[in-house]
C-alpha positions as CSV (number, residue, x, y, z in Angstrom):
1,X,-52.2,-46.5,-42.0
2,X,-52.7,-48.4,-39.0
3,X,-51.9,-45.8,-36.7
4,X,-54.7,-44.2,-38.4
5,X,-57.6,-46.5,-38.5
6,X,-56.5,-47.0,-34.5
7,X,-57.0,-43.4,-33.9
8,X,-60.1,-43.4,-36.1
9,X,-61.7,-46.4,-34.1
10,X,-60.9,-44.0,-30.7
11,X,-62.6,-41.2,-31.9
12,X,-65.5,-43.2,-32.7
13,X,-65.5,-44.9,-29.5
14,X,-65.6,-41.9,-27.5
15,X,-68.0,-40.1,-29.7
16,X,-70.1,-43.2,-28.9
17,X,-69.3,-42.7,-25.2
18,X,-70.9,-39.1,-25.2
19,X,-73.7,-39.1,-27.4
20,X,-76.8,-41.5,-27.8
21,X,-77.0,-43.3,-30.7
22,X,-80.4,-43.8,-31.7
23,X,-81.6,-46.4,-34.3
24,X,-84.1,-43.9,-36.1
25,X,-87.9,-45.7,-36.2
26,X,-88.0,-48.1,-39.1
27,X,-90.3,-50.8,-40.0
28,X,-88.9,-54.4,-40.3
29,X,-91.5,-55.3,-42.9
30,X,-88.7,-53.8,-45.9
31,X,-86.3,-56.2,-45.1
32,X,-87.0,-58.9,-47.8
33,X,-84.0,-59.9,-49.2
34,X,-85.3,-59.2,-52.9
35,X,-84.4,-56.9,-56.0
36,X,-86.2,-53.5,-56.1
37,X,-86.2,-53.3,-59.8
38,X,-88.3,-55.7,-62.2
39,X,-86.5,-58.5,-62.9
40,X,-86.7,-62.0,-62.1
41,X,-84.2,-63.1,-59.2
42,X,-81.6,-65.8,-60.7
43,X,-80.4,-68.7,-58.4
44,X,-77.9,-70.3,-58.8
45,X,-76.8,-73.5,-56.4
46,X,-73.5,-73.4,-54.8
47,X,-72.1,-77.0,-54.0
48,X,-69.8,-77.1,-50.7
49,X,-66.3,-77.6,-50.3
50,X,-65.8,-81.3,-50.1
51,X,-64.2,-82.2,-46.9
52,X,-60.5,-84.2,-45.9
53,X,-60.9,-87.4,-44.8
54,X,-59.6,-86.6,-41.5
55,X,-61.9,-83.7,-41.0
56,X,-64.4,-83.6,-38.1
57,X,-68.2,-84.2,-39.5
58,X,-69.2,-81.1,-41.3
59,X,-71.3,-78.8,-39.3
60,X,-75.0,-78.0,-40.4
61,X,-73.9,-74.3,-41.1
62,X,-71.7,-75.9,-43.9
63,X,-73.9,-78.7,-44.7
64,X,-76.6,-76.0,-45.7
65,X,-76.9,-75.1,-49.3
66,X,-75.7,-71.7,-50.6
67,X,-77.8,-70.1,-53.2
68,X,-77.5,-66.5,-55.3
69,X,-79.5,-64.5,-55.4
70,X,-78.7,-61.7,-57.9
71,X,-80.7,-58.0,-58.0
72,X,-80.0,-55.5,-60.8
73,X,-78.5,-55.3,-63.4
74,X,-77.7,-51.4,-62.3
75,X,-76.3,-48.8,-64.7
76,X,-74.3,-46.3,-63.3
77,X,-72.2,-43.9,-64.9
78,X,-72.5,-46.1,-68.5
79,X,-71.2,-49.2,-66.1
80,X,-73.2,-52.0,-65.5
81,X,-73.1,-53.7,-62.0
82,X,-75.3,-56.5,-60.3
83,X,-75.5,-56.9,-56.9
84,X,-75.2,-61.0,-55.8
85,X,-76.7,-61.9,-52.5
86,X,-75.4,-65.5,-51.3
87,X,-77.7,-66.9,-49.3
88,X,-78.5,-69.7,-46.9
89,X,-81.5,-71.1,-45.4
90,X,-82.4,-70.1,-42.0
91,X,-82.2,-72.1,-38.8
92,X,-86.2,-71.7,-38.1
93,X,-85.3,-71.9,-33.8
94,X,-88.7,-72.1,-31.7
95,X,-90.8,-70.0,-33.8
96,X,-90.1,-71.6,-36.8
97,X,-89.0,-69.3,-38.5
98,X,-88.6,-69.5,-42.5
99,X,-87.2,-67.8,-45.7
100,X,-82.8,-67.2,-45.9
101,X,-79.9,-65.6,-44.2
102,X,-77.8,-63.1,-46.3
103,X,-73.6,-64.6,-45.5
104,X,-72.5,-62.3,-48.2
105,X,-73.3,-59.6,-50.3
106,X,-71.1,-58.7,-53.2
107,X,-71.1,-55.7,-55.9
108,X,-70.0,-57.2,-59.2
109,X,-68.9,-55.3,-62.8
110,X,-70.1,-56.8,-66.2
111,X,-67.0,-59.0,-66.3
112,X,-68.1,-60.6,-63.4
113,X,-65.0,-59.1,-61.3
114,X,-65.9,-58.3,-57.5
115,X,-65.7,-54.3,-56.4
116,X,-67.0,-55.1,-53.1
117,X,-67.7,-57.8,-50.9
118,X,-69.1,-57.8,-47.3
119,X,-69.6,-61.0,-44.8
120,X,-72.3,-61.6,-42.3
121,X,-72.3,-64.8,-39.9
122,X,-74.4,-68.1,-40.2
123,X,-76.3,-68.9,-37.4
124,X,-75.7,-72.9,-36.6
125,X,-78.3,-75.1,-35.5
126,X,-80.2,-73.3,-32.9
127,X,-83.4,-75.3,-31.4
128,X,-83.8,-72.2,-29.3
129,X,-82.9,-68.9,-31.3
130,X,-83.4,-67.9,-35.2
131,X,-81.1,-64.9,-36.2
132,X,-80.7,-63.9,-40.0
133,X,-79.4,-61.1,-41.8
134,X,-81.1,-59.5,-45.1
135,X,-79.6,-57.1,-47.6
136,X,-81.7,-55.1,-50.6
137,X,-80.4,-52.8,-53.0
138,X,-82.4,-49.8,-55.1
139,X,-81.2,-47.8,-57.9
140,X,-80.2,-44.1,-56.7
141,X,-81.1,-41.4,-58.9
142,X,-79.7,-38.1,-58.2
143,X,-79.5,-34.5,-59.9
144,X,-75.9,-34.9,-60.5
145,X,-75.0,-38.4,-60.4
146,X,-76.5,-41.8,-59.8
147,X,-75.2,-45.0,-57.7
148,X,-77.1,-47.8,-55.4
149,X,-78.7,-47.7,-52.3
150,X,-77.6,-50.4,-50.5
151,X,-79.6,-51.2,-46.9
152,X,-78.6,-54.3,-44.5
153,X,-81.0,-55.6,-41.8
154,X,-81.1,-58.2,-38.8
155,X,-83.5,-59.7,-37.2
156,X,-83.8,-62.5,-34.1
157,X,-86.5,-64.6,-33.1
158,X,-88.2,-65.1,-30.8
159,X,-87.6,-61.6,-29.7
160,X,-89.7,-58.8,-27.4
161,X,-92.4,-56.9,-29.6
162,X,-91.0,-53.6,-31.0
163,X,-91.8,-51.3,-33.8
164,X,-88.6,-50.0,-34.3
165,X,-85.6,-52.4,-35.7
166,X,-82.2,-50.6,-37.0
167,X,-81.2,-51.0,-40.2
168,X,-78.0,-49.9,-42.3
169,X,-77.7,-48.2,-45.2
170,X,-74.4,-47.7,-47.7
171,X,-74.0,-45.7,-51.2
172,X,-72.4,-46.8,-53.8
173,X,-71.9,-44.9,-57.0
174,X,-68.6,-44.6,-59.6
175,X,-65.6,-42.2,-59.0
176,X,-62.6,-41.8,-61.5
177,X,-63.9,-44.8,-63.7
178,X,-64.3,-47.0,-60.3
179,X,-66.9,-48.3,-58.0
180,X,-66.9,-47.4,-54.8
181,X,-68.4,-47.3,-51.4
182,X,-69.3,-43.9,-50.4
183,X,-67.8,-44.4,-46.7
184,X,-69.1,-46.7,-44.1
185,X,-73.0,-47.9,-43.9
186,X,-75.0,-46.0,-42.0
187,X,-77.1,-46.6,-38.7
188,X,-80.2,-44.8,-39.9
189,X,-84.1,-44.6,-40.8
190,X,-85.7,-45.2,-44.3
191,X,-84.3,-42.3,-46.1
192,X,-87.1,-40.1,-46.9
193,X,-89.4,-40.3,-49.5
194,X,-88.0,-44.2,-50.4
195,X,-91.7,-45.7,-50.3
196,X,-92.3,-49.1,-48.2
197,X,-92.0,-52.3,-49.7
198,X,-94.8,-54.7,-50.6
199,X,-94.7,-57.7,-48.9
200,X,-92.7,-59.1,-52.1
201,X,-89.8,-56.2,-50.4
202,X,-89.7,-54.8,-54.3
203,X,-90.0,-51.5,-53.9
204,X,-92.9,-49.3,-55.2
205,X,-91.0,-46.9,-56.8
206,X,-88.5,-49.0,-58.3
207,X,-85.8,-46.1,-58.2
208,X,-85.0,-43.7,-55.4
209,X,-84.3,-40.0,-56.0
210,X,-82.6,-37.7,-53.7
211,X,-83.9,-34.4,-52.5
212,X,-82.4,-32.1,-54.9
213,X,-79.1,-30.8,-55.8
214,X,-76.3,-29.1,-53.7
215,X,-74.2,-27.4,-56.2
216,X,-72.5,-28.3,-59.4
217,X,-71.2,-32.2,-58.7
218,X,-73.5,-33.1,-55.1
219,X,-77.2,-34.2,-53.8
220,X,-79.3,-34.8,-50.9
221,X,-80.8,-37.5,-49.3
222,X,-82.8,-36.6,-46.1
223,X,-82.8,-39.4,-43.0
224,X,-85.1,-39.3,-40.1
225,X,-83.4,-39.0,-36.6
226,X,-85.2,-40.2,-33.7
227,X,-84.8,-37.6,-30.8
228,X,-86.8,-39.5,-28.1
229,X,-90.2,-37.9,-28.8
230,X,-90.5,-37.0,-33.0
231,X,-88.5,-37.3,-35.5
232,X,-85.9,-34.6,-37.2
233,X,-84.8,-34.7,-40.9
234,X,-81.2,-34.8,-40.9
235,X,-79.9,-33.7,-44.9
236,X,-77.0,-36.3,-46.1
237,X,-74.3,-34.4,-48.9
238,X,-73.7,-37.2,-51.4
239,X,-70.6,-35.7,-53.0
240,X,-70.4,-37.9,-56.3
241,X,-67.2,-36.1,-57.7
242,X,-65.7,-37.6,-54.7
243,X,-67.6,-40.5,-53.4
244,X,-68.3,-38.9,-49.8
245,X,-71.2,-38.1,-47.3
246,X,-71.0,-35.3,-44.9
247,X,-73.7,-33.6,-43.1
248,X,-75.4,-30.4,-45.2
249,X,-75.3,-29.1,-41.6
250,X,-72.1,-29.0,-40.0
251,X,-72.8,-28.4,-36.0
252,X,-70.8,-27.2,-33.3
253,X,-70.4,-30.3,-30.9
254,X,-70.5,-27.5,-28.0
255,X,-73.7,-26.0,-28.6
256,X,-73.8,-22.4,-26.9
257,X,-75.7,-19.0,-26.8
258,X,-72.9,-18.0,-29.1
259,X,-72.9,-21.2,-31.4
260,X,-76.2,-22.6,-31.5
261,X,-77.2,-26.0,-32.3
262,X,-78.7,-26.4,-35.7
263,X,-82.2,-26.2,-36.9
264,X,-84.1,-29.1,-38.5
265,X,-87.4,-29.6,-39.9
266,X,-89.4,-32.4,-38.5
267,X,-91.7,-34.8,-39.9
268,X,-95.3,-35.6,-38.9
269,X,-95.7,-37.7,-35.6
270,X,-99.2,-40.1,-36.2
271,X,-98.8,-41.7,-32.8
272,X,-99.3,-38.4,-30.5
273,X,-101.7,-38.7,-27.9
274,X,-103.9,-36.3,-26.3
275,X,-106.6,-37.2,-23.9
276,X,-108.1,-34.6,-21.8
277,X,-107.3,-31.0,-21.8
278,X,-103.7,-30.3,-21.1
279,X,-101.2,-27.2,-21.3
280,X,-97.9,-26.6,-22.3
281,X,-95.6,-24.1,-22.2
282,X,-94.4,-22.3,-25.4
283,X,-91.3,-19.5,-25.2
284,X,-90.6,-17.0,-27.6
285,X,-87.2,-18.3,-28.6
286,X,-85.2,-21.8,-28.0
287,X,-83.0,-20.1,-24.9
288,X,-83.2,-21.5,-21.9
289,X,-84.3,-18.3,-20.1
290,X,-88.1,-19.0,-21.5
291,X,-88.8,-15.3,-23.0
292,X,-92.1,-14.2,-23.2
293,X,-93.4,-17.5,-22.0
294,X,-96.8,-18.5,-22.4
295,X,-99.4,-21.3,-21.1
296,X,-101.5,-22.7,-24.3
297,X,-103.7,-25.0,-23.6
298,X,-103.8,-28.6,-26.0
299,X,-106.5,-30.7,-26.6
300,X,-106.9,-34.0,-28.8
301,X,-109.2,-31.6,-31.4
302,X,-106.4,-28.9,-31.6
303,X,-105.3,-27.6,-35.1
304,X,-101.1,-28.2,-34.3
305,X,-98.2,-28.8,-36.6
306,X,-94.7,-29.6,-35.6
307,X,-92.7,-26.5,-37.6
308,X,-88.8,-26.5,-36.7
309,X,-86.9,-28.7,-34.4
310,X,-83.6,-26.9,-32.8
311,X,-81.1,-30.1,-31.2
312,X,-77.0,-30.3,-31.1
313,X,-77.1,-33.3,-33.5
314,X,-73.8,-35.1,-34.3
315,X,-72.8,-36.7,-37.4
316,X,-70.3,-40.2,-36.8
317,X,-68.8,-40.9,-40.1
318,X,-68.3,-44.2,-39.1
319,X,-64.6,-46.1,-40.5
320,X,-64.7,-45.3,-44.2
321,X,-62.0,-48.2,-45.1
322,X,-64.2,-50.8,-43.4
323,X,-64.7,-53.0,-39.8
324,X,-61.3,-52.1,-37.5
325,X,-61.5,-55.5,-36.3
326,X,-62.6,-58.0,-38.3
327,X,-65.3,-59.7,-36.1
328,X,-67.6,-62.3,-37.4
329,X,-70.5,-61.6,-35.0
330,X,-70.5,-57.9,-35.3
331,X,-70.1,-57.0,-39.1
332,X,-71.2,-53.5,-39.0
333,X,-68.8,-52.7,-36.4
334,X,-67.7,-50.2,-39.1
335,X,-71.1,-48.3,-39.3
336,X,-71.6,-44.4,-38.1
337,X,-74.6,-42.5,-38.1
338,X,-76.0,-39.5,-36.1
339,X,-76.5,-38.9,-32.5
340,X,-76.9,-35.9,-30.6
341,X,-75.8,-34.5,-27.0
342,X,-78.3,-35.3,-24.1
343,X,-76.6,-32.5,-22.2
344,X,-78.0,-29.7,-24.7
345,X,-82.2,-29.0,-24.7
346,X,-83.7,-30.3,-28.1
347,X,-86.1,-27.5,-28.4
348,X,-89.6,-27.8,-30.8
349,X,-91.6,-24.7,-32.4
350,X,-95.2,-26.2,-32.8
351,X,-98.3,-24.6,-33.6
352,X,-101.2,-24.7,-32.0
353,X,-104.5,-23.3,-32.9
354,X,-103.4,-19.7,-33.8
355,X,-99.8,-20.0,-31.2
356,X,-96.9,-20.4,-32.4
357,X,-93.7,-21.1,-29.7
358,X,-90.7,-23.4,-28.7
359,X,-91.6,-26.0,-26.1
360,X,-89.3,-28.4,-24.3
361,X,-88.7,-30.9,-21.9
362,X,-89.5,-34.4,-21.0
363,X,-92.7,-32.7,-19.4
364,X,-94.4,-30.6,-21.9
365,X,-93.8,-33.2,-24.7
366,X,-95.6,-35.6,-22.6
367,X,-98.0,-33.1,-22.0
368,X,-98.2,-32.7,-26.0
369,X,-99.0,-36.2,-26.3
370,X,-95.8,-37.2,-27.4
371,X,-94.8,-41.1,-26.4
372,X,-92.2,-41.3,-23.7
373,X,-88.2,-41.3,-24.5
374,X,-87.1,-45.0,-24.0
């Protein structure tokens, strides 16, 4: 088993080394630590360990209170499970920062047993810094089965202004009687259609529901992926006969003329912008012999919509059976996600006006008002 989870870990890391991981755009403002169904939140104070005698002074990360915080009850296949968030105020650093730090989250049955348990760190007193870690949790309603939807964020203060955070998310549902994790949490967007949180973080919708079925015993939840100009929505399998994810869209990791990378459909971007009259080119096909080429011009009145997005993504899985190394600063060291090869085009069939084409390049998707890959 070792030998495994070491070969795992170096097939990760060198997926890593040759694709670019990209935390998919995401809003921080969802990450209140709160329960997305209606119910009151339940604390409950946790004394700490009294200390030996010949102990150094405590520390203030185990001087500070520990509170639960406890979201759910949620029923899933005729079980009942709560998730308990144990919580500790957060060291408010130079921008005085308020509110709590997540240092566990745990799944519990109706018998109060634990199924599942993960650790973040505790920041210590920091006049400089404020880091904390948040966790939520959403019912997930599915054709064919129903679990949890589990999402973990992090955030540091102060910090340089960004729209973009990353953010974690992990399924949960019950296989053969038993809860379980369905594999490792995810480096992704907000899954589509999961609405944005009011500023409580209770979500609007108070239960998620995936895309559809796949089959008899499966369903789908669609992420956004980040390609460096728009986003593409990247279908999840859930598999809840056998508590896995897998792509709906197995691709070649060697894109070619012969295997071609797979097709996508792309969401909306709001933030394109178009000044003065541009052009761009738009090809007949996504090959990289252009055919039938042609020059259409773009300007910021243009009727366009972003069709079909072609790009070699890559699906990481991530370590199913948890962190390889147990590291207290890094506890998603386990997570996967989806990443895709710079060395193959990501081609875009847009219309525009009454032309339809492929574009691509870092020059006509400036030129289509697209902000800049960073």
């Amino acid at each position: 088993m070792k030998a495994a989870v070491g070969f795992l870990c170096l097939v990760v890391a060198a997926l890593a080394g040759t694709l670019v991981w990209r935390a998919a755009r995401s809003h921080a403002s969802h990450r209140e630590s709160t329960s997305p169904v209606v119910t009151v939140s339940q604390y409950k104070q946790v004394a700490p360990p009294l200390a030996a005698t010949d102990a150094a002074p405590p520390s203030a990360s185990t001087q500070a209170l520990e509170t639960e915080r406890r979201l759910g009850p949620f029923s899933i296949s005729g079980n009942s499970y709560t998730v308990i968030l144990r919580v500790k105020p957060r060291q408010p650093g130079s921008t005085q920062e308020a509110g709590d730090s997540v240092v566990a989250m745990e799944i519990q049955d109706s018998a109060g047993a634990v199924q599942y348990q993960r650790k973040f760190p505790y920041q210590e007193s920091n006049d400089s810094f404020s880091d904390a870690w948040f966790a939520s949790a959403t019912p997930l309603a599915g054709t064919n089965g129903s679990g949890v939807l589990v999402s973990y964020g992090f955030d540091s203060e102060p910090s340089a202004p960004e729209e973009d955070s990353p953010d974690w998310w992990q399924i949960f549902g019950v296989v053969a009687g038993k809860l379980k994790p369905f594999g490792a949490p995810l480096q992704m967007d907000k899954p589509v259609g999961l609405e944005d949180s009011v500023k409580s973080g209770v979500y609007k919708s108070g239960v998620y529901k995936s895309a559809g079925p796949l089959g008899s015993g499966a369903d789908e939840i669609q992420f956004p992926v980040w390609t460096g100009h728009f986003r593409v929505i990247y279908p999840v399998r859930v598999d809840w006969t056998n508590g896995t994810l897998s792509p709906v869209q197995p691709c070649s990791a060697s894109a070619s003329a012969e295997i071609p990378a797979c097709q996508y459909k792309v969401l909306p971007e709001s933030d394109r912008q178009v000044g003065d009259t541009t052009f761009v080119t738009l090809c007949g096909t996504p090959a990289a012999n252009c055919p039938n080429a042609e020059r259409v011009v773009v300007k910021s009145n243009s009727n366009v919509a972003l069709l079909l997005a072609q790009v070699n993504a890559q699906w990481n899985p991530g370590i199913p059976s948890g962190p390889a190394i147990k590291s207290p600063e890094n506890p998603m060291n386990d997570a996967g996600g989806v990443g895709w090869d710079r060395s193959s085009e990501v081609w875009l069939k847009v219309r525009i006006n009454d032309k339809e084409g492929w574009m691509h390049g870092d020059e006509d998707f400036t030129a289509f008002g697209f902000p800049p890959d960073e």
